[in-house]
Backbone as a chain_set.jsonl record, in Angstrom:
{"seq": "XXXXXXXXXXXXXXXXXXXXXXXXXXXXXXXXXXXXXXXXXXXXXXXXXXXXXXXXXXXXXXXXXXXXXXXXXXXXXXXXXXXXXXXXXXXXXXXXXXXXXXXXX", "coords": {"N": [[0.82, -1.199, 0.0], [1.796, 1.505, 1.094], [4.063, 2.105, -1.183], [2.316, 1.623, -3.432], [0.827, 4.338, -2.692], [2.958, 6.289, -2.77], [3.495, 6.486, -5.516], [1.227, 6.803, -6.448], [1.016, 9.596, -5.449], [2.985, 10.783, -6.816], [2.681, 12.245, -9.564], [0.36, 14.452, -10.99], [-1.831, 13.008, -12.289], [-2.433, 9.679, -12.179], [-2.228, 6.104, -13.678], [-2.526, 2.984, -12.893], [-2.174, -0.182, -14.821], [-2.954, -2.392, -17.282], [-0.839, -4.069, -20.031], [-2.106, -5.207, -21.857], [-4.948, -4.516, -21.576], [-8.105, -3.953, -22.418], [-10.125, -2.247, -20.862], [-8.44, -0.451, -19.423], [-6.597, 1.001, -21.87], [-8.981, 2.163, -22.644], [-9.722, 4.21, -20.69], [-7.183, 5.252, -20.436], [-6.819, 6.39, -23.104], [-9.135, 8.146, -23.037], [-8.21, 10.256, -21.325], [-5.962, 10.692, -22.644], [-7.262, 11.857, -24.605], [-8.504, 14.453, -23.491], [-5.907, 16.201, -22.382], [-4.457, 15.252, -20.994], [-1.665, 13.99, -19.657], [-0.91, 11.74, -18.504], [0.667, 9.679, -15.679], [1.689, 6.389, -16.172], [1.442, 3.02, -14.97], [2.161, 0.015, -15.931], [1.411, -2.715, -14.796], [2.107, -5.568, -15.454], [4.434, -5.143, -16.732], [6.345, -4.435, -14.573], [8.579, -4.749, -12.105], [7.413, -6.573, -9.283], [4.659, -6.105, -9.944], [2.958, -7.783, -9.116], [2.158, -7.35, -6.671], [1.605, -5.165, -6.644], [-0.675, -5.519, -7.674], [-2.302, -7.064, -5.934], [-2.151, -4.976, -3.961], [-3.749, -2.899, -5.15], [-6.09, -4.163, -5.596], [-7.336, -4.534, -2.858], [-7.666, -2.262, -2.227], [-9.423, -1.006, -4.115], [-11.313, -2.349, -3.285], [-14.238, -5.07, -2.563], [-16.529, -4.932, -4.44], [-15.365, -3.907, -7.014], [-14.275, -4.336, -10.563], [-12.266, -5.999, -10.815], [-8.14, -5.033, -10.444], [-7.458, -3.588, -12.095], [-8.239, -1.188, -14.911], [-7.112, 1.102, -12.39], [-7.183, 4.659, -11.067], [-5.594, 7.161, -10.44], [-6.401, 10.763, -8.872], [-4.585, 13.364, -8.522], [-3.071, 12.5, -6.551], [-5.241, 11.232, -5.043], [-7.501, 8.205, -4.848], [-9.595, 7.623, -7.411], [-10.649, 5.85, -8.991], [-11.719, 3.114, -10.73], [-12.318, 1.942, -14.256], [-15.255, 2.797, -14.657], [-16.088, 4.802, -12.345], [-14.352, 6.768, -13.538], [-14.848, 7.318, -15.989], [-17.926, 7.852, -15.112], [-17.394, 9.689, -13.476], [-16.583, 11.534, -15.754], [-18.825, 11.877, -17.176], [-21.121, 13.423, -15.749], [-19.561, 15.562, -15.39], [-17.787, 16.316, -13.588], [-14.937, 15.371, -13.788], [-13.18, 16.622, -15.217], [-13.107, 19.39, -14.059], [-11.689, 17.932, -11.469], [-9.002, 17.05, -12.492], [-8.357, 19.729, -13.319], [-7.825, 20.839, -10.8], [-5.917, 19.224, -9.954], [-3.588, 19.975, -11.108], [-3.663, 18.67, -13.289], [-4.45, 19.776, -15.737], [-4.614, 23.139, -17.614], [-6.419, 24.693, -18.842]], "CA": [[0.0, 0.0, 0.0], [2.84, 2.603, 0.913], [4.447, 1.979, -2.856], [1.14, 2.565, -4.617], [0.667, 6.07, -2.124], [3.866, 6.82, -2.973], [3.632, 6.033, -7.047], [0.071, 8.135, -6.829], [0.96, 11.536, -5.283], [4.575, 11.472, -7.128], [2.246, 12.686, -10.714], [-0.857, 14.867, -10.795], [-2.856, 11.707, -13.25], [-1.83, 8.128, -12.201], [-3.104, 4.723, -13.968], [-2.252, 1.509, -13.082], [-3.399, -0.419, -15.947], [-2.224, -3.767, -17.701], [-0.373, -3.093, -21.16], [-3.038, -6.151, -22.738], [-6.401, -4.279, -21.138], [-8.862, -3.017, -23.25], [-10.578, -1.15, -19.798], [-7.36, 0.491, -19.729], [-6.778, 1.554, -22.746], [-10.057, 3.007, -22.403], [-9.041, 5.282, -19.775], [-6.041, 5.91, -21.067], [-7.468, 7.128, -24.019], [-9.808, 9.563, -22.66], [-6.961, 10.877, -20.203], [-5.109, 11.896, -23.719], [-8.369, 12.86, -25.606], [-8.969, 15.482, -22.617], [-5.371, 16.582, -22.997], [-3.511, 14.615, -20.266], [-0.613, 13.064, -19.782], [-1.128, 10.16, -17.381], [1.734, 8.407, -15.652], [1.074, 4.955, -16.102], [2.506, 1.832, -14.685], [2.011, -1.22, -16.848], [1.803, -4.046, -13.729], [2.369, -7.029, -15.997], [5.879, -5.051, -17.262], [7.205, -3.524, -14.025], [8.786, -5.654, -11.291], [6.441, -6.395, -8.035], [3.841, -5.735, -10.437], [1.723, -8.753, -9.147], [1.84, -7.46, -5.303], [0.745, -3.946, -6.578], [-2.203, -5.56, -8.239], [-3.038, -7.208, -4.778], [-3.101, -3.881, -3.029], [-4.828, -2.757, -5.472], [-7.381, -4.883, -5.397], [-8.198, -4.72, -1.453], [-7.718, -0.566, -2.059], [-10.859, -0.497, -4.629], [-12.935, -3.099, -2.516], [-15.418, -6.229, -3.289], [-17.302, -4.555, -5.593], [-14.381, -3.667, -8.238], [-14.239, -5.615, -11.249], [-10.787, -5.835, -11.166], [-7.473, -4.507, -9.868], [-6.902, -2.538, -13.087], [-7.227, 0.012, -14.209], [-7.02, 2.131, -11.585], [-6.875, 5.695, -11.655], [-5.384, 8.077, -8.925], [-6.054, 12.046, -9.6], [-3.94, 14.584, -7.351], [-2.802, 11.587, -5.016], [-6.332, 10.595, -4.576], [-8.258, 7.135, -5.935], [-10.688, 7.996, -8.541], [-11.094, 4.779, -9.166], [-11.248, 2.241, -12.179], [-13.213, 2.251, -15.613], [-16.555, 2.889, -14.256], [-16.166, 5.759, -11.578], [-13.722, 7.716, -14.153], [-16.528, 7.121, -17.071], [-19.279, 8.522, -14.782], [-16.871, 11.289, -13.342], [-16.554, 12.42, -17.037], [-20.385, 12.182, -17.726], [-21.639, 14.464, -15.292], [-19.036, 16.894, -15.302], [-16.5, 16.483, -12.481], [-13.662, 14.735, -13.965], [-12.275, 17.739, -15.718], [-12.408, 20.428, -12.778], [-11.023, 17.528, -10.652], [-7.864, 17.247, -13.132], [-7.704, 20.768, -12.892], [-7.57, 20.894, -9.62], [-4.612, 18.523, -9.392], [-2.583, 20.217, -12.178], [-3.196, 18.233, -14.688], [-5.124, 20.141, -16.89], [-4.581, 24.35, -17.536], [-7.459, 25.547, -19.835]], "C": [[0.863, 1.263, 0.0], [3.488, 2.873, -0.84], [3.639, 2.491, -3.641], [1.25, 4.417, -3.966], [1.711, 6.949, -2.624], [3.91, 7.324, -4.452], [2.655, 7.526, -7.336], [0.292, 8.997, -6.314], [2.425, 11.824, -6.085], [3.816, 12.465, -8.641], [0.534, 13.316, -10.039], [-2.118, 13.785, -11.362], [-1.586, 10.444, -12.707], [-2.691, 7.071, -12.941], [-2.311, 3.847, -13.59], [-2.737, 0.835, -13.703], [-2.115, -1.823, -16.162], [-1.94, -3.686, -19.415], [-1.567, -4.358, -22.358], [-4.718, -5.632, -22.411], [-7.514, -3.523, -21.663], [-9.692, -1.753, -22.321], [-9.274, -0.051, -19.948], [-6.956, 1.47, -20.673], [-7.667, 2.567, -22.832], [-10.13, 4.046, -22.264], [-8.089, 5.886, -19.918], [-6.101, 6.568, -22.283], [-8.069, 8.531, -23.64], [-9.107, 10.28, -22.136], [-6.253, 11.8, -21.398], [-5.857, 12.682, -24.186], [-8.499, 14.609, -24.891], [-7.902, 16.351, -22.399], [-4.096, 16.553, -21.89], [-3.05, 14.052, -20.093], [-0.014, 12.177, -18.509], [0.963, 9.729, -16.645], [1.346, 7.305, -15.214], [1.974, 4.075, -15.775], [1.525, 0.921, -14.86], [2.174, -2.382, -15.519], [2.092, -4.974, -14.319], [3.737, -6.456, -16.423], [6.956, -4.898, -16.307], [7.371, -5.119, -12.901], [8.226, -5.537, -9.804], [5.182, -5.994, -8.498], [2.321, -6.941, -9.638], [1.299, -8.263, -7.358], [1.153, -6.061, -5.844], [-0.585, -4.536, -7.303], [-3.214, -6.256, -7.376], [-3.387, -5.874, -4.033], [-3.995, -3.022, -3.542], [-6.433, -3.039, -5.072], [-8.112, -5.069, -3.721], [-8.462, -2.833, -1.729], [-9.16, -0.604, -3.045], [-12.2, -1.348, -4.248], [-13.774, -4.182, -3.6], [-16.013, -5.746, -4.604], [-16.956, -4.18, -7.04], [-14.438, -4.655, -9.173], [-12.994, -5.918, -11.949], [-9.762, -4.571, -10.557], [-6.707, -3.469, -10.868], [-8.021, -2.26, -14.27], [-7.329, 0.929, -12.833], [-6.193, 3.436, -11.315], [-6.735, 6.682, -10.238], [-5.116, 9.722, -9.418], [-5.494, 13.094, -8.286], [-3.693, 13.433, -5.721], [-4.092, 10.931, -4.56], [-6.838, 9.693, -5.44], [-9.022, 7.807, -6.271], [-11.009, 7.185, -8.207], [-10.838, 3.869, -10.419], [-12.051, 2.646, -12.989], [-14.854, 3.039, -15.188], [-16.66, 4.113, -13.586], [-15.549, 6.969, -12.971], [-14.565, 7.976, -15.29], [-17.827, 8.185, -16.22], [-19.134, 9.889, -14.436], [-17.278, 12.084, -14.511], [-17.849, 12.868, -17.616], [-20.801, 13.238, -17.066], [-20.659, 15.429, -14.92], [-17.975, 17.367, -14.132], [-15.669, 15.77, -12.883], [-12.603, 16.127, -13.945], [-11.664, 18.944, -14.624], [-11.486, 19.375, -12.053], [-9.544, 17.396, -11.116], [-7.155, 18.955, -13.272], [-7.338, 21.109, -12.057], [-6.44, 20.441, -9.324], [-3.627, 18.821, -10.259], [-2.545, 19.793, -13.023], [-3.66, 18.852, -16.203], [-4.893, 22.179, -16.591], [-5.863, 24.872, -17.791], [-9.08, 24.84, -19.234]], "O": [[0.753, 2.057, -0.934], [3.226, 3.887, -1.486], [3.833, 3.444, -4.396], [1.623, 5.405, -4.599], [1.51, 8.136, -2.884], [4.315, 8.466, -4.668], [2.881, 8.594, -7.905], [-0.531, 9.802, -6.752], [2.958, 12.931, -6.007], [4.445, 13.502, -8.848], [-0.166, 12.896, -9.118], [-3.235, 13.814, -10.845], [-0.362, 10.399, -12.832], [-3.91, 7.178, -12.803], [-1.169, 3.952, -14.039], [-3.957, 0.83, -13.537], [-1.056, -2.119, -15.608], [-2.862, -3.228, -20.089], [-1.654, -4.15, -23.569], [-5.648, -6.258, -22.921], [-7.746, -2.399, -21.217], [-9.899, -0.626, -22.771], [-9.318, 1.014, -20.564], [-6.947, 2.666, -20.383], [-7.321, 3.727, -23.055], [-10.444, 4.902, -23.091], [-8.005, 7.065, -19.575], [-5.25, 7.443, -22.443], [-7.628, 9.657, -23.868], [-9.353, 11.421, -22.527], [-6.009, 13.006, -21.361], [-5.627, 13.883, -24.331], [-8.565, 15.654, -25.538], [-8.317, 17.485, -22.161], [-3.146, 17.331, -21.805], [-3.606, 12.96, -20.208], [1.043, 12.109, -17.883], [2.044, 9.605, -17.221], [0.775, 7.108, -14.142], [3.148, 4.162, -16.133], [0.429, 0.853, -14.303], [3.3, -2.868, -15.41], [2.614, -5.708, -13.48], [4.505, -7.41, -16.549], [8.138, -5.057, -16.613], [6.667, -6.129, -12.876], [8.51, -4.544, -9.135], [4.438, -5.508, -7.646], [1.101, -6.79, -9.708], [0.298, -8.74, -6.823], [0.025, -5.869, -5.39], [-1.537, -3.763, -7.415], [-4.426, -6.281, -7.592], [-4.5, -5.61, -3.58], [-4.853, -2.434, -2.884], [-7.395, -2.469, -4.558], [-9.184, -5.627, -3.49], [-9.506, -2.303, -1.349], [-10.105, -0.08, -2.455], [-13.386, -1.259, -4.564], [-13.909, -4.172, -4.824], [-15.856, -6.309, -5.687], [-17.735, -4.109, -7.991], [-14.631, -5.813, -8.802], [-12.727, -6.049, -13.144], [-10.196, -3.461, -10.246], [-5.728, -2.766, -10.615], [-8.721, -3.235, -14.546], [-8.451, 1.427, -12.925], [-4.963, 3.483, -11.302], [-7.534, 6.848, -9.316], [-4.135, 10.082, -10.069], [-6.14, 13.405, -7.285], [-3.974, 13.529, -4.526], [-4.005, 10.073, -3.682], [-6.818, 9.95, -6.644], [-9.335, 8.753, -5.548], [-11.691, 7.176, -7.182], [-9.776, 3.943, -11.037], [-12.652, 3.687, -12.722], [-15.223, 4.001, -15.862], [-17.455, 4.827, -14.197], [-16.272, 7.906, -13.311], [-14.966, 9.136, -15.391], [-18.459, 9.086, -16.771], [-19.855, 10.861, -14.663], [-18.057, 13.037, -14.468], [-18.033, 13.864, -18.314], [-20.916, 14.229, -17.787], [-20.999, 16.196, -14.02], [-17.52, 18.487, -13.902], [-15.421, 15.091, -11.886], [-11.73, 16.521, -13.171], [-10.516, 19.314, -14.38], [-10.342, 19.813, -11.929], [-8.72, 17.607, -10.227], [-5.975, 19.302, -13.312], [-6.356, 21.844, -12.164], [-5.775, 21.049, -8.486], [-2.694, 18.019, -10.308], [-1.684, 20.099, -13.849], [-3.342, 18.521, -17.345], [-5.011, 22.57, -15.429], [-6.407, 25.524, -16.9], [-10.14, 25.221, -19.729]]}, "num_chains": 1, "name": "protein.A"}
């Protein structure tokens, strides 16, 4: 858990994502479309990748459908595909990326 905390407040956009995940991708997509530049860590490339996808997975709880992607904005969980999707629908993703530097305009 310290490692991930550490990983997510070092960048204003974090993903943890899996470099084969079409959810990911996803997210990582929209992150550029909107005109941000994510730092992402690939868990299936990086080493200890399989313990960060356990703390993952207790950090977004039972109800997650999966330990990736997961998306951390200004040091804080977002969340995975679903929360960051609904953020963007009704209109709080964007201030919240502004908020954490990642976005100017």
């Amino acid at each position: 858990m310290n490692r991930i905390q550490k990983l997510a407040a070092a960048n204003a956009v974090v993903v943890f994502s899996q470099s084969g995940c079409c959810m990911c991708h996803v997210v990582k997509r929209l992150l550029c479309d909107l005109g941000v530049a994510p730092t992402v860590h690939e868990l299936d490339e990086e080493s200890g990748g399989a313990d960060l996808e356990k703390a993952l997975l207790r950090l977004l709880g039972a109800g997650s459908q999966g330990p990736v992607p997961a998306v951390f904005v200004g040091g804080k969980l977002l969340g995975g595909l679903d929360r960051v999707m609904a953020a963007h629908i009704n209109g709080t993703l964007v201030p919240q990326l502004k908020e954490a530097g990642a976005l100017w305009l």
